[in-house]
N, C-alpha and C positions, 0 to 999 in steps of 0.2 A: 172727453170733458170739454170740447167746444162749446161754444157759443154761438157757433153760425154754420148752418146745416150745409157741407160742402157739395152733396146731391144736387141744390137748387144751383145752376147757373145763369141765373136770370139776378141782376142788383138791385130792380127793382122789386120782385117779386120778395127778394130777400129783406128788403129794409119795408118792408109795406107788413110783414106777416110777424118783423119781430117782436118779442116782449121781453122784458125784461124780468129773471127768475132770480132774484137775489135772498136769501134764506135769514131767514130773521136771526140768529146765530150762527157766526164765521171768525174764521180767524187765518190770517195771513201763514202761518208758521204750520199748521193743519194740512190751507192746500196746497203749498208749496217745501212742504219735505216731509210730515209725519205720514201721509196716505202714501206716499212711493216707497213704500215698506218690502213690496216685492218686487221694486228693481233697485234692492240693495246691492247689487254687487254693480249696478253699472254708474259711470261718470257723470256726475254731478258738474264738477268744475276741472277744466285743463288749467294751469298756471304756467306762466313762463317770465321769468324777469327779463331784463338785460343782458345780463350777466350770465345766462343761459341756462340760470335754472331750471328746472320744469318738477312740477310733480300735479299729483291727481289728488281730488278727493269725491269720492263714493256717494253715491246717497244714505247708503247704510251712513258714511262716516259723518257725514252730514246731519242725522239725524241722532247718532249718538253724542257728538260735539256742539251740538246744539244744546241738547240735553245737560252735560256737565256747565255749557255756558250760562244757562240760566238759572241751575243751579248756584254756580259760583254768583251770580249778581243779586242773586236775592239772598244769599249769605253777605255781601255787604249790604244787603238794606234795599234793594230795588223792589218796590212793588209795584202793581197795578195803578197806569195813568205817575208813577215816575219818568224824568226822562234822564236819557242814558245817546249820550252823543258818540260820533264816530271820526273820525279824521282819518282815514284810511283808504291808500286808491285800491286799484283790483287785486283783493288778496282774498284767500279762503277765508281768512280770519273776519272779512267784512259778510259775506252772508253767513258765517255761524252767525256773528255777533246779531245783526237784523234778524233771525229766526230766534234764537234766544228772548228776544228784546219782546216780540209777539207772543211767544209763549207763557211770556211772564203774564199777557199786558200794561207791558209800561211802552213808554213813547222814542220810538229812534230817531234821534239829530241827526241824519248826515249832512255831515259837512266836509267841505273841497278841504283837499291837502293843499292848494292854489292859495287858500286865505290867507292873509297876513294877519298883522296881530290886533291890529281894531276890529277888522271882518270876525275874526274870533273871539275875541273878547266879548263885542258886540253880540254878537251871537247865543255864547254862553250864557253870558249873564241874561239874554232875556229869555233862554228857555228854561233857565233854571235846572242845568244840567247837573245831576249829582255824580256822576261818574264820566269820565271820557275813556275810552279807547283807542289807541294811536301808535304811529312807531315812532322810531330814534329821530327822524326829520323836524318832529312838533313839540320833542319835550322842553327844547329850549325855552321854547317859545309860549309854551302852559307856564313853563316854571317862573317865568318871569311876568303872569300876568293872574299869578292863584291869589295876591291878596285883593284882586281885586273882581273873586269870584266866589262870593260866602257860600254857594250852595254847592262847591265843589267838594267832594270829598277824594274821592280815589281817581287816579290816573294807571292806567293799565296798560303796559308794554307791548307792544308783540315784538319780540327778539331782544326784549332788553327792562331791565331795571329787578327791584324787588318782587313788586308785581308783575311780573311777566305774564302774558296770554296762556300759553300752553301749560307754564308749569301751575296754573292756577288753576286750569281746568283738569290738569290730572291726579289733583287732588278735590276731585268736585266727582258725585253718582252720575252716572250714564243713565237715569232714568228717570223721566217728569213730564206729570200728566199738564196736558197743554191749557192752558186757560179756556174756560167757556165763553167765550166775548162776542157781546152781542154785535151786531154788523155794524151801527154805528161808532162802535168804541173807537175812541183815537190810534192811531197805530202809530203813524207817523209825523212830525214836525218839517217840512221843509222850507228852508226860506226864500223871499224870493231876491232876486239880485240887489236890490236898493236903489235900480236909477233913478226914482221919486221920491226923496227921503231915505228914514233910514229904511232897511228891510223888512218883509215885514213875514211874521210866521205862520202859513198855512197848517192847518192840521188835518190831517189825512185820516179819515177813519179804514176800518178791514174790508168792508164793503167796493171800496176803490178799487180793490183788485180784479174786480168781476167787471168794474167801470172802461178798466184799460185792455179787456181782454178782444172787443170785437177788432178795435184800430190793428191791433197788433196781429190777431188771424188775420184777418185780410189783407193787409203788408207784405206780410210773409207769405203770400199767396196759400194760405188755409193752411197754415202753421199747425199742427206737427204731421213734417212731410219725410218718412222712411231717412235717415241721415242727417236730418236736421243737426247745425251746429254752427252756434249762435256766436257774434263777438261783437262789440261796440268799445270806440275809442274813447267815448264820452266817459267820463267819472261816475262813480255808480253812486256817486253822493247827489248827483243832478237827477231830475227829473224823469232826463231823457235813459240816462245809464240804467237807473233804476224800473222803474215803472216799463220804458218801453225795450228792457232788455234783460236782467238780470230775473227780476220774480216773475216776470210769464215766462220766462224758457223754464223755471226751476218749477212752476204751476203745471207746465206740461210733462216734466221729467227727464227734460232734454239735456243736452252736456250747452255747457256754457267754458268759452274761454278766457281766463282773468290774463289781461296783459299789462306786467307792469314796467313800458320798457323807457320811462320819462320823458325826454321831448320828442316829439313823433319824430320817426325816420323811415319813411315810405317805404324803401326799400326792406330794412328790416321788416316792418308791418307785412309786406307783401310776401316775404319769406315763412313770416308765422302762419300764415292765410294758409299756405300753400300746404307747408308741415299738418295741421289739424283740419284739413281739408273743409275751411268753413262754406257752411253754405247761405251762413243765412248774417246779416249786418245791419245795425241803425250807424250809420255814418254821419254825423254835422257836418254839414257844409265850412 
């Protein structure tokens, strides 16, 4: 499923003959977990905290937690073109929740765990977020700023509270037919930093994914290469985490590593490297 014919080794030859093939019905959630149905059994995502946790999750498992995720948010009320925000650094639970969010068609906020509480608030309030997604680090920090957020309704746990993540989705079906969305349809909300004002919210339609896929083949030196495995220190709430790391290795079927080890420590970073043998990094300077 590339986009750029690795045959040709000629850049000119290559950017002179391309054209662009984008399908007038697409959906993010489609090409990056429901058609990898037959490499259900291999790694979707590696996760490793700090604290030296690790665990795996499957494409299979991805695809069925997807599944109950979107279930569970359209049993509160999320539908099509709702938006449904994230506050969550590299965890499994941030690409269920972004593939859920496409399947529905409604709109994903990602937003930094880095925010404070105007960056949030501000945020919030102008995309008109009806549900958040978060862990123990942000409930404070919701909690003390929900009267001043009418469109909020539910705040959703992962590892903690009434609503918790897991226990919510295992009490949600493991089966749901993915929206038909046309390529324009909005997918995602991203904002941008605000140094000229306040921030201001881009909106991403499905079709962007097929947008970001030549930069990222050719980076990767014609990305998916036999062992591919992918890692980025970047937030996968930014642009860079997302777009140029997390939904094309997941477009390709590749393992992705979530690292959530808080403030960088090279030394550690270089240990995890080592351990999942990555070969492949979008690193910010």
């Amino acid at each position: 499923m590339r986009l750029i014919d690795s045959a040709i080794g000629d850049f000119d030859r290559l950017a002179s003959g391309f054209r662009w093939q984008v399908p007038s019905r697409l959906n993010i959630a489609q090409l990056c977990c429901d058609r990898h149905r037959d490499r259900a059994d291999q790694i979707a995502i590696y996760y490793e905290n700090a604290g030296g946790v690790r665990k795996t999750l499957s494409y299979g498992q991805l695809i069925r937690h997807s599944n109950q995720c979107a279930n569970m948010l359209r049993g509160l009320g999320v539908g099509p073109g709702d938006r449904v925000a994230m506050i969550l650094p590299q965890r499994m639970e941030t690409a269920i929740a972004h593939m859920a969010c496409y399947k529905i068609g409604a709109v994903a906020v990602p937003l930094s765990i880095l925010f404070g509480e105007d960056a949030l608030s501000y945020r919030l309030g102008d995309s008109g977020a009806g549900v958040v997604i978060t862990d123990a680090s942000r409930l404070d920090l919701l909690q003390g700023m929900r009267d001043r957020l009418p469109d909020l309704r539910e705040v959703i746990g992962c590892d903690f509270g009434d609503m918790e993540f897991w226990r919510l989705l295992s009490r949600s079906a493991d089966e749901f037919e993915t929206a038909s969305t046309a390529a324009d349809t909005p997918a995602l909300l991203i904002y941008t930093s605000g140094t000229t004002g306040p921030p201001k919210g881009a909106l991403i339609p499905h079709r962007a994914m097929y947008g970001n896929l030549t930069g990222f083949e050719m980076s990767q030196n014609l990305f998916p290469q036999p062992g591919d495995l992918f890692w980025t220190p970047a937030d996968w709430a930014w642009t860079g985490g997302l777009w140029d790391a997390l939904l094309p290795t997941l477009y390709f079927g590749r393992p992705i590593l979530a690292y959530e080890g808080g403030k960088f420590d090279p030394e550690q970073v270089a240990r995890v490297l080592a351990r999942y043998r990555v070969r492949n990094a979008f690193i910010p300077p």
